[in-house]
N, C-alpha and C positions, 0 to 999 in steps of 0.2 A: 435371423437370430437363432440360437442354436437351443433355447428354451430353458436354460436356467435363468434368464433374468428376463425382464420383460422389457418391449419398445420402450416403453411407457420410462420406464425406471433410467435406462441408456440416454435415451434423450434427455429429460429433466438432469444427466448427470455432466452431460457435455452441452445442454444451452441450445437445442434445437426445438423445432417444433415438431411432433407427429407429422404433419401433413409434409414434412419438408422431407422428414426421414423418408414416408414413402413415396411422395415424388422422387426421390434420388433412386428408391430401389423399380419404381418401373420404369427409369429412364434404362437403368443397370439391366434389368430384364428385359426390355427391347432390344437394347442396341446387343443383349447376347444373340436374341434369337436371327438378329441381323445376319451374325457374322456366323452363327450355325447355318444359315436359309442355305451354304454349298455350291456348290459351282452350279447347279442347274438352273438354279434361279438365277446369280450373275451373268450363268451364258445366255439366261432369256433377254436378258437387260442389255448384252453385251448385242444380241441379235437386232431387237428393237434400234438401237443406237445406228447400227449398219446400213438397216432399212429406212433410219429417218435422213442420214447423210446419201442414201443412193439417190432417196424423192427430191433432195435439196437440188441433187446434180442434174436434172431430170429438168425440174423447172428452169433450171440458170441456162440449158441447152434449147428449153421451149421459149423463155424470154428473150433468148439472143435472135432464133430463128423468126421470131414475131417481127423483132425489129429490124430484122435484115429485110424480109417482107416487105412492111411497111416504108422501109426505104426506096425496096422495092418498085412499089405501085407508086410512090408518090416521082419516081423518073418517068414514067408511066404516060401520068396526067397530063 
């Protein structure tokens, strides 16, 4: 608010409640500081992301060679 009139007066004049007002202004201030946080912090996120799809391919190559294995040994027996 820009301080000629108070939360208090604003709200009672549009049918809100305090708590509602500022719940809307720190959802509005988070999701700024979101979209301020810059490419460094999305490329962090963007790296993690890369890293969890490498691990994914990693196990789907170690659960295929398990089971070749196991196919394996059981011509074996």
């Amino acid at each position: 608010m820009r301080g000629d009139r108070s939360v208090r007066d604003v709200c009672r004049e549009h049918g809100i409640a305090e708590t509602l007002y500022y719940g809307w202004r720190d959802r509005i201030l988070e999701a700024g500081r979101g979209a301020l946080a810059g490419k460094e912090e999305r490329s962090g996120e963007r790296e993690l992301r890369r890293k969890v799809a490498e691990l994914e391919r990693a196990l789907g190559r170690k659960t295929y060679e398990l089971e070749i294995a196991g196919k394996a040994l059981g011509t074996w027996q």
